[in-house]
MARGU-867273 format. One record per atom (N, C-alpha, C): chain; atom name; x, y, z. Coordinates in steps of 0.001 Angstrom, whole numbers, plus 500000, padded with zeros to 6 digits. Layout:
<'A' 'CA' <X Y Z>>
...
***
This chain:
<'A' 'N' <288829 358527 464055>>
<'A' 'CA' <288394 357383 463274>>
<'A' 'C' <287222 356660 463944>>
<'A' 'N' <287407 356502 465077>>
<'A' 'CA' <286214 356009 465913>>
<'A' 'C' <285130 356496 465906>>
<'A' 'N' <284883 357930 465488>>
<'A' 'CA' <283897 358634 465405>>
<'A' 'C' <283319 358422 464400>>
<'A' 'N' <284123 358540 463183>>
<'A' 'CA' <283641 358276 462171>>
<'A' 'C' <283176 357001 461952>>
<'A' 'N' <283588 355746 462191>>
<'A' 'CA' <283311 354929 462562>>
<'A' 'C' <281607 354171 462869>>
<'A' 'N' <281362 354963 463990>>
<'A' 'CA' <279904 354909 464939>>
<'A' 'C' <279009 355557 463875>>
<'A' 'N' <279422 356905 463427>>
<'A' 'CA' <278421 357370 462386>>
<'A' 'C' <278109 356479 460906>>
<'A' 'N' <279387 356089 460641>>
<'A' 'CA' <279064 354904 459507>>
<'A' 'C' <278283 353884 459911>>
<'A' 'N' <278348 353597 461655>>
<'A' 'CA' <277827 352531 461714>>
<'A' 'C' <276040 352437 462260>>
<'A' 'N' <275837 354014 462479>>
<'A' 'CA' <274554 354179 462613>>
<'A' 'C' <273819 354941 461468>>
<'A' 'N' <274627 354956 460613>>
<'A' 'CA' <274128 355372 459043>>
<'A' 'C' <273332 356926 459067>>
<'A' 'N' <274388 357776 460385>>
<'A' 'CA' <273198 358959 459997>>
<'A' 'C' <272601 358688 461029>>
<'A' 'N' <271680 357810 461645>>
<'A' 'CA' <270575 357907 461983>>
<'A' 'C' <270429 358829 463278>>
<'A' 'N' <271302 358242 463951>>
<'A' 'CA' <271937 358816 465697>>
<'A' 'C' <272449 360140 465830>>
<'A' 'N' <272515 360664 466367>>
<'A' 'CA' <273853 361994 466531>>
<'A' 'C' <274832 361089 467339>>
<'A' 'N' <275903 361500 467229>>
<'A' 'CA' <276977 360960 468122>>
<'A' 'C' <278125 362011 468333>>
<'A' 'N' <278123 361745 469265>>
<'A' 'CA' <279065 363005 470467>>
<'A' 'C' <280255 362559 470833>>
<'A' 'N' <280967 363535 471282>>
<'A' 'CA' <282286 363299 471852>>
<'A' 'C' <282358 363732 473267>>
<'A' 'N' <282704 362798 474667>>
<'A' 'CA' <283302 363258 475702>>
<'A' 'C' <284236 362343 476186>>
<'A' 'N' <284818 362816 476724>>
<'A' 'CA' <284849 363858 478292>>
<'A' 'C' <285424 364435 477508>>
<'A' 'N' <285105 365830 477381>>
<'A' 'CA' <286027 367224 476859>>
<'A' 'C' <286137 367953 478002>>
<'A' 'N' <287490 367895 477903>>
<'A' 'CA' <288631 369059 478867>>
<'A' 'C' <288570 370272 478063>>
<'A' 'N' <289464 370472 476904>>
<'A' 'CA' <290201 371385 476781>>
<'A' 'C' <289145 371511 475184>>
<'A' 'N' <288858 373277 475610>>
<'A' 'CA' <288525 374156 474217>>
<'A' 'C' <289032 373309 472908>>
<'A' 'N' <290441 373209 472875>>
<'A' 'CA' <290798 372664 471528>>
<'A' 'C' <290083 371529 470756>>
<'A' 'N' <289403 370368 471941>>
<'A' 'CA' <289149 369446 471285>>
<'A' 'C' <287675 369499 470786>>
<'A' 'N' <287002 370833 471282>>
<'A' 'CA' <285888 370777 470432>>
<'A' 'C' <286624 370706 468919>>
<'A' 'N' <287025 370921 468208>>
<'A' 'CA' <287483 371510 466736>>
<'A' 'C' <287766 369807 466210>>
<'A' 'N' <288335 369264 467446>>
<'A' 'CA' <288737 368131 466304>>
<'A' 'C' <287448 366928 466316>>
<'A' 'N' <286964 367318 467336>>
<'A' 'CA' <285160 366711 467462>>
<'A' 'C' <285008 366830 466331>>
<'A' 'N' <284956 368200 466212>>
<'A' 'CA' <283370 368590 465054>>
<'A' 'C' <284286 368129 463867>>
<'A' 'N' <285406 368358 463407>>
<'A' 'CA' <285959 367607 462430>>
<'A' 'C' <285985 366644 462341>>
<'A' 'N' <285885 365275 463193>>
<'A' 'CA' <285268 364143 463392>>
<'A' 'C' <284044 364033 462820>>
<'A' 'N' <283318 364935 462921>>
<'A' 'CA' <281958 364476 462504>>
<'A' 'C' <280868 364290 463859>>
<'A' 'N' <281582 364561 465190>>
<'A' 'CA' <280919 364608 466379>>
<'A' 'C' <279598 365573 465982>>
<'A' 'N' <278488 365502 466747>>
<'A' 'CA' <277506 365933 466638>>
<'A' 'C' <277356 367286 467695>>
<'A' 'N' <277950 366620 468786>>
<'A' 'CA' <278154 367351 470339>>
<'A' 'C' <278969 366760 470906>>
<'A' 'N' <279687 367849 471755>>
<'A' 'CA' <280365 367584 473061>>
<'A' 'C' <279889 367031 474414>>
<'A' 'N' <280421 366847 475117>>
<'A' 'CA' <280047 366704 476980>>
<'A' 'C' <281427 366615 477481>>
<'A' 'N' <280967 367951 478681>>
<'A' 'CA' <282022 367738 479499>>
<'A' 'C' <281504 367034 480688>>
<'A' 'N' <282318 366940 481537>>
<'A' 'CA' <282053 366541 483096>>
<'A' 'C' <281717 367300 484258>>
<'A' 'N' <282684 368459 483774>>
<'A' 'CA' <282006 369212 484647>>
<'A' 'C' <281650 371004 484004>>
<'A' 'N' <281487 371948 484910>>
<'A' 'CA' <280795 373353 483970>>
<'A' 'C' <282386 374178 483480>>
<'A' 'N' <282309 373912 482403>>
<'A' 'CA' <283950 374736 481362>>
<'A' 'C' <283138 375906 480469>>
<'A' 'N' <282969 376932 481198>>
<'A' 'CA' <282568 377867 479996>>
<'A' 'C' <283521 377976 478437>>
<'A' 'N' <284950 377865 479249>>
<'A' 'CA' <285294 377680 477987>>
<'A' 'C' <285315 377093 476914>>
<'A' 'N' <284675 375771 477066>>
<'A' 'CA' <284021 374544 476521>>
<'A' 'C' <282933 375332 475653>>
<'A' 'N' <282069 375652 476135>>
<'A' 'CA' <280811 376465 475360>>
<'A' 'C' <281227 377363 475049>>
<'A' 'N' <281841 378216 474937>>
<'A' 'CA' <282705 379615 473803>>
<'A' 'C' <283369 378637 472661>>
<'A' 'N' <284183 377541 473124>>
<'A' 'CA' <284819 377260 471559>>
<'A' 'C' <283366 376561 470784>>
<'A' 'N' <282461 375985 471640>>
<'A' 'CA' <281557 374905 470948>>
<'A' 'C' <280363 375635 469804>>
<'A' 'N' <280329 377161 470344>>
<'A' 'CA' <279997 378551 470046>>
<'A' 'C' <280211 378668 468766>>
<'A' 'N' <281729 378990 468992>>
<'A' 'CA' <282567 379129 467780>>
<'A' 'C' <282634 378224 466327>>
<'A' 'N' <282397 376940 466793>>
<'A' 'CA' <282397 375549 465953>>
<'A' 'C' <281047 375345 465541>>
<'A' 'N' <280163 376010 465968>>
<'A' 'CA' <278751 375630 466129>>
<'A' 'C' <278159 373967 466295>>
<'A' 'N' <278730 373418 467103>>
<'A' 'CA' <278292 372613 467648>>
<'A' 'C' <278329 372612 468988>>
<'A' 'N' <276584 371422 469201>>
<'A' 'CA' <275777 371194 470484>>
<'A' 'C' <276861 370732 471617>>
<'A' 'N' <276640 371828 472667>>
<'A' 'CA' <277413 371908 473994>>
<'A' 'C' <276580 371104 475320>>
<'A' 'N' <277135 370054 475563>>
<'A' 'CA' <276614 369497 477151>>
<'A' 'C' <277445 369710 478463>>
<'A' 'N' <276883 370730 479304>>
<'A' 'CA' <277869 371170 480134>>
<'A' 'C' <277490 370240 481459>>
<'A' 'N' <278805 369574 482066>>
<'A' 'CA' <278734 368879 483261>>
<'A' 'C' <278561 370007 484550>>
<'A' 'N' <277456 369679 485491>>
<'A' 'CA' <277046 370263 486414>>
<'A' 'C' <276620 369504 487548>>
<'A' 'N' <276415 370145 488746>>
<'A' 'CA' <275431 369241 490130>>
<'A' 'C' <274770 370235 490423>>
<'A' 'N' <274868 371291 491209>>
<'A' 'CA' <274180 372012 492070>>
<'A' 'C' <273300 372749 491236>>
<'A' 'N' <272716 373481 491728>>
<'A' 'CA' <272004 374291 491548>>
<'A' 'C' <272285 375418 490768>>
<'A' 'N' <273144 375525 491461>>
<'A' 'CA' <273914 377087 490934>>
<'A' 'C' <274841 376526 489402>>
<'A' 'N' <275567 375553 489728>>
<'A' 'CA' <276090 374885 488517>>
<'A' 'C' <275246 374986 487158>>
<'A' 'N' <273936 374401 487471>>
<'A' 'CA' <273339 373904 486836>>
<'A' 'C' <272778 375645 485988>>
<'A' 'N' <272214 376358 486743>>
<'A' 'CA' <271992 377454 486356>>
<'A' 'C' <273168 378088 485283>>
<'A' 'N' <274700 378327 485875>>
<'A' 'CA' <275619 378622 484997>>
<'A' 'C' <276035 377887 484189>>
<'A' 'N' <275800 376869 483727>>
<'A' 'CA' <275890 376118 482221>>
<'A' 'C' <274686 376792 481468>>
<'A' 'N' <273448 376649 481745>>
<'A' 'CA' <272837 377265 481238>>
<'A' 'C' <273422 379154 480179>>
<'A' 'N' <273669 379634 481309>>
<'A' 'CA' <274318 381229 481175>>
<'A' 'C' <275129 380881 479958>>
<'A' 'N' <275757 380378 480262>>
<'A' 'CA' <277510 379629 479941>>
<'A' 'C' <276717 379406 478063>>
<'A' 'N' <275945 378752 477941>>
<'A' 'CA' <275083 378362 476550>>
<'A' 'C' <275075 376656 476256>>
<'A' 'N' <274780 375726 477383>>
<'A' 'CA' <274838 374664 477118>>
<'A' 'C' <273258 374076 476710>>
<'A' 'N' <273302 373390 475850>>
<'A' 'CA' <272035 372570 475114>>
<'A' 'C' <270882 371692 476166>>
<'A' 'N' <272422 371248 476431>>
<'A' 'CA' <271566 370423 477778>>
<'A' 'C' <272403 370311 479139>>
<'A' 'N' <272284 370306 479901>>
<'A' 'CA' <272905 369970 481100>>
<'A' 'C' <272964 368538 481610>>
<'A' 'N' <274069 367750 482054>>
<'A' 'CA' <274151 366806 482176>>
<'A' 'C' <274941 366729 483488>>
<'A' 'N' <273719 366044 484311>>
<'A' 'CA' <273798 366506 485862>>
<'A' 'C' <274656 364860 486495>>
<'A' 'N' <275984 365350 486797>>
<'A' 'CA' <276638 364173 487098>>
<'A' 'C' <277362 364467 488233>>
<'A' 'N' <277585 363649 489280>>
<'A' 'CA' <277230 362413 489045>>
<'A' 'C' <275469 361929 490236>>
<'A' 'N' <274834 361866 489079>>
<'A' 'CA' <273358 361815 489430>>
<'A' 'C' <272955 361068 490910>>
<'A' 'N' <273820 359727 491042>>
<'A' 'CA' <273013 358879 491676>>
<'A' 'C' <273321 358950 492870>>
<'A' 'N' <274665 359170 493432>>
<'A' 'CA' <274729 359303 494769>>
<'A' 'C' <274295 360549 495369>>
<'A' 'N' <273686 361690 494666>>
<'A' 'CA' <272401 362545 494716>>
<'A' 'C' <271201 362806 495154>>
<'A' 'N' <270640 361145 494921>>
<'A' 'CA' <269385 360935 494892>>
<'A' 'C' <268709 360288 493630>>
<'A' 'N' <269180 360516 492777>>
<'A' 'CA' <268749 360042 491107>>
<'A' 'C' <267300 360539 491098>>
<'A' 'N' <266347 360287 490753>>
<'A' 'CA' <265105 360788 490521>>
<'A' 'C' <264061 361695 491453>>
<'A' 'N' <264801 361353 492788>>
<'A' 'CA' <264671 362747 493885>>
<'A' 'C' <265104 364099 493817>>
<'A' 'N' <266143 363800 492885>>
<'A' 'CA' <267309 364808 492845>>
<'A' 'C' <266623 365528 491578>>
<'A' 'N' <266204 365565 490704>>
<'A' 'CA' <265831 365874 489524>>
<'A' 'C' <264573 366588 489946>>
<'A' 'N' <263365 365566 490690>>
<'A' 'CA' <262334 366053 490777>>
<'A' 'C' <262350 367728 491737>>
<'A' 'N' <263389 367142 492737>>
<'A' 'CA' <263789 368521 493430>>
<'A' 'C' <264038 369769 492767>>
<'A' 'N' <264907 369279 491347>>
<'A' 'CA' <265440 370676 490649>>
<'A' 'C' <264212 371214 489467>>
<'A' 'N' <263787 370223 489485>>
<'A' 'CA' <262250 370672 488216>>
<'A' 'C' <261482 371843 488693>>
<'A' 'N' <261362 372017 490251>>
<'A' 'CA' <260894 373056 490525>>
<'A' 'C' <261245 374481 490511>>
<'A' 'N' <262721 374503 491243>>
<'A' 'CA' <262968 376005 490919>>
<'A' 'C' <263984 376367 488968>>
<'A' 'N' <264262 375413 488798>>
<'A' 'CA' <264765 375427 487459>>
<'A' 'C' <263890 374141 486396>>
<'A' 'N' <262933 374531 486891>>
<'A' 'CA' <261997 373657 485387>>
<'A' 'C' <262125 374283 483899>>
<'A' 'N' <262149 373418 483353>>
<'A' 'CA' <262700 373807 481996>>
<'A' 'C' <264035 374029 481387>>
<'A' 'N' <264698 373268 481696>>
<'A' 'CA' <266298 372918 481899>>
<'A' 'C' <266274 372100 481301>>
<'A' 'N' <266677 371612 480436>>
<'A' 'CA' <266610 370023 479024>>
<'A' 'C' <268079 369411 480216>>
<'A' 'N' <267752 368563 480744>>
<'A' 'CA' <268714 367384 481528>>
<'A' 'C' <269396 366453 481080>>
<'A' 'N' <270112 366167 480914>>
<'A' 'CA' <271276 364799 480691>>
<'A' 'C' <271823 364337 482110>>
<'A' 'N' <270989 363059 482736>>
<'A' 'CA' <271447 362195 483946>>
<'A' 'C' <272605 361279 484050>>
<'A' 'N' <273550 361055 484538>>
<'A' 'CA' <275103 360398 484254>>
<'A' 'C' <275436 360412 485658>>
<'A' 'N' <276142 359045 485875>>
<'A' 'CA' <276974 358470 487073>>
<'A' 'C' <276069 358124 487971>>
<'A' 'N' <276146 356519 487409>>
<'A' 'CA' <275729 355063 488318>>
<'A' 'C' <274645 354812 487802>>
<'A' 'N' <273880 355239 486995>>
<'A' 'CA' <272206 355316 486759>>
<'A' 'C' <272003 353583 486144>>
<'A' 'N' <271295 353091 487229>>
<'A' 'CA' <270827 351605 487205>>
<'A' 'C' <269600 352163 485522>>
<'A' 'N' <269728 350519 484585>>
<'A' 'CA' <268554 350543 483833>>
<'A' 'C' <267270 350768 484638>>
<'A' 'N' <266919 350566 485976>>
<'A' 'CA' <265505 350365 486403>>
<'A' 'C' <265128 351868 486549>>
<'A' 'N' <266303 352832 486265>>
<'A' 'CA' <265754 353945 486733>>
<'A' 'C' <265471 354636 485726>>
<'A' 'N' <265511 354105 484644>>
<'A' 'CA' <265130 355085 483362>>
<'A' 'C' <264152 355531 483128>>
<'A' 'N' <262828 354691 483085>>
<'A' 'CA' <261763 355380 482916>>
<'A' 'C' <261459 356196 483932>>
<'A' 'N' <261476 356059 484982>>
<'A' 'CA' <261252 357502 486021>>
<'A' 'C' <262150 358739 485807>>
<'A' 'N' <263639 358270 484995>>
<'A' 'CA' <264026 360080 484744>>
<'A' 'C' <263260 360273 483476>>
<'A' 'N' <263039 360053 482471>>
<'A' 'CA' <262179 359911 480838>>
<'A' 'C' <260684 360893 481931>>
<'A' 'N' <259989 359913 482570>>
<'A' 'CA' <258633 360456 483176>>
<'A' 'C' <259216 362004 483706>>
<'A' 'N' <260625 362288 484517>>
<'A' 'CA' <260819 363577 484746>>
<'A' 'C' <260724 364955 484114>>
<'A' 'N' <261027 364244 482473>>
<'A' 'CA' <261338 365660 481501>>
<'A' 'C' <262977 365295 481085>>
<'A' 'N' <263703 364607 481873>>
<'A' 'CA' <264860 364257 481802>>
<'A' 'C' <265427 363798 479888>>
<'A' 'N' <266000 364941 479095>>
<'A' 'CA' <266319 364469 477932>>
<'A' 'C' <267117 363295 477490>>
<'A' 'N' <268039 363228 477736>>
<'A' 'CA' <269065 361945 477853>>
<'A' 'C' <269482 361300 479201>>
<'A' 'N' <269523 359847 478825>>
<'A' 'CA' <270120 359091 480647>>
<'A' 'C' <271394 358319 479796>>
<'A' 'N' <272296 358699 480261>>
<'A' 'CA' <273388 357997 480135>>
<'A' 'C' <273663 356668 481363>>
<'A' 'N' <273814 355464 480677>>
<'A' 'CA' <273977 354322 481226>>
<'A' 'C' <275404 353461 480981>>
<'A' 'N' <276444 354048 480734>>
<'A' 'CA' <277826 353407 480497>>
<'A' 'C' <278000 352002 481077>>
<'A' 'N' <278169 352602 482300>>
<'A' 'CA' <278183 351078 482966>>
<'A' 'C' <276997 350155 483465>>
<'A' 'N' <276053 350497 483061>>
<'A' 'CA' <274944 349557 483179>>
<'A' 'C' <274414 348634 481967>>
<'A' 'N' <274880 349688 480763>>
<'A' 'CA' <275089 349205 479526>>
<'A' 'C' <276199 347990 479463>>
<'A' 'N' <277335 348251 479765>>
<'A' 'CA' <278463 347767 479398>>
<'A' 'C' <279314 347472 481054>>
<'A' 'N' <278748 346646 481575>>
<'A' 'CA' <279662 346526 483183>>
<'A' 'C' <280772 345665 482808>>
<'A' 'N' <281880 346524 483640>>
<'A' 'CA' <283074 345816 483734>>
<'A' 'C' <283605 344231 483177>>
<'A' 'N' <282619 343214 484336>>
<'A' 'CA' <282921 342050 483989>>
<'A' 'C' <281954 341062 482283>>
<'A' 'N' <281117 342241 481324>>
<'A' 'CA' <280785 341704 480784>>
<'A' 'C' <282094 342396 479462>>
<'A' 'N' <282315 343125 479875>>
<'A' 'CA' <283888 343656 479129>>
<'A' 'C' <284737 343047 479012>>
<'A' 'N' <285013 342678 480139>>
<'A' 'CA' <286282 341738 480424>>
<'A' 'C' <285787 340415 479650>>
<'A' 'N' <284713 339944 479351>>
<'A' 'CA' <284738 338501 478899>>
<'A' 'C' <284545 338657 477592>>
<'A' 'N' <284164 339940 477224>>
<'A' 'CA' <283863 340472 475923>>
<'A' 'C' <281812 339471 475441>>
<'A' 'N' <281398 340067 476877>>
<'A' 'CA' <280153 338983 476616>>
<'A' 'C' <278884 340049 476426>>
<'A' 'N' <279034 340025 474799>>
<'A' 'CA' <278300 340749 473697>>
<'A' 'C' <276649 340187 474086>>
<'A' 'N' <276843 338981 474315>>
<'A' 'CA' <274857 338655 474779>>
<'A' 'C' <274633 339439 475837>>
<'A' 'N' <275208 339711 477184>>
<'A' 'CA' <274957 340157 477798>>
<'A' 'C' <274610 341669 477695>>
<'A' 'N' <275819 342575 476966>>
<'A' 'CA' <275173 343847 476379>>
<'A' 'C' <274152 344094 475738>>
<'A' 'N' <274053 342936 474713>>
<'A' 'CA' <272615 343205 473646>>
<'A' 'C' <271447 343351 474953>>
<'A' 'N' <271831 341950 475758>>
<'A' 'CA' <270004 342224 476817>>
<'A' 'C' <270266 343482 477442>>
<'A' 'N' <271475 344098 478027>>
<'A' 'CA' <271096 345139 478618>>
<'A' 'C' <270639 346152 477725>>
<'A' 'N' <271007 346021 476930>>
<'A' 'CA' <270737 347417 476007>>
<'A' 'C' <269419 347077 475409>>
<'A' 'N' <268862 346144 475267>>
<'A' 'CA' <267010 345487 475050>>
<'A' 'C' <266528 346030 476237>>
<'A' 'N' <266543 346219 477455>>
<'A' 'CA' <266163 346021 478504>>
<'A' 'C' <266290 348007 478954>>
<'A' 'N' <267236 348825 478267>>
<'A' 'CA' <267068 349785 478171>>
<'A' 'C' <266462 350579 477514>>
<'A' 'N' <266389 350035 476247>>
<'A' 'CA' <265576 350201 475289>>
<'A' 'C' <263800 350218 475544>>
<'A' 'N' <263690 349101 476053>>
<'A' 'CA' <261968 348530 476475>>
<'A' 'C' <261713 349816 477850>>
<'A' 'N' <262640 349620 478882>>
<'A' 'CA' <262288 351127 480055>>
<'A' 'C' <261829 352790 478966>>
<'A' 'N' <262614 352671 478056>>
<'A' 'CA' <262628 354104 477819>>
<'A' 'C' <261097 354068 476776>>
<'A' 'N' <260997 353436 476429>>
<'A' 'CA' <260089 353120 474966>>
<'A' 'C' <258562 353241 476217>>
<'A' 'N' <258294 352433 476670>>
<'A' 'CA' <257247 352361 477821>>
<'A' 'C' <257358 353887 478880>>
<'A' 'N' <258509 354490 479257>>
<'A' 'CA' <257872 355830 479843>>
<'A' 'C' <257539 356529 478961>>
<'A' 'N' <258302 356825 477516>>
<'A' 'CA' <257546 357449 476413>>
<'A' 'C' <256599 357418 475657>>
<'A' 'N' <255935 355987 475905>>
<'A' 'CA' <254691 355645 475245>>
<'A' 'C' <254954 355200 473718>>
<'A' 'N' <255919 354629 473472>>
<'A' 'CA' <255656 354021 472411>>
<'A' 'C' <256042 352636 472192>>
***
């Protein structure tokens, strides 16, 4: 319902995904949701065989190198290199652009708003910002101004490394 939900509430416009996927099965009830794509956390080939099967977009959780390479194999859309920041965050990326350039990236875990436009400038496809979006104590107070600026403030980083 929640899924459906977000899509009613972005009218279409967005894709909207489902994670943390564990288990094969729940691709099926994704895509019956109306999910767009999955993400796991970490590399589940079996994740990408059912997502295969369902034909829907697979984000396989990875770090290393080698990870990162076998999601690829594996048939993931994008790779979503987590957890990014205690890594290096934009060191870490620029490092992997070289021997695996051309890897469509998804950045996740800890990623400050200030760092967005430098993964965007990387090639970096998606930056996931959960908790920078939405921190703990603005949850707890349920303090909706505070999300809107962060999410203005994410918005304006990404818009300016992309040039528009």
């Amino acid at each position: 319902d929640m899924i459906k939900g977000l899509i009613a509430t972005t009218m279409g416009r967005y894709p909207v995904g489902v994670g943390t996927v564990w288990d094969p099965g729940a691709v099926r009830e994704a895509k019956d949701a109306g999910a767009a794509f999955v993400v796991t956390p970490v590399l589940l080939p079996e994740v990408a065989e059912a997502c295969r099967e369902e034909e829907i977009l697979c984000v396989l959780g990875a770090l290393t190198p080698t990870e990162i390479y076998q999601a690829r194999l594996a048939g993931a859309a994008l790779v979503k290199v987590f957890p990014i920041t205690p890594v290096g965050g934009p060191r870490y990326i620029q490092s992997l652009n070289g021997p695996l350039g051309g890897v469509p990236f998804w950045v996740s875990g800890g990623v400050p708003i200030e760092d967005v436009g430098a993964y965007l400038r990387l090639g970096v496809k998606a930056v996931g910002l959960t908790n920078a979006l939405f921190p703990p104590e603005a949850l707890a107070k349920r303090d909706m101004d505070q999300i809107g600026q962060n999410a203005e403030r994410a918005a304006r980083a990404a818009a300016e490394a992309i040039g528009d």
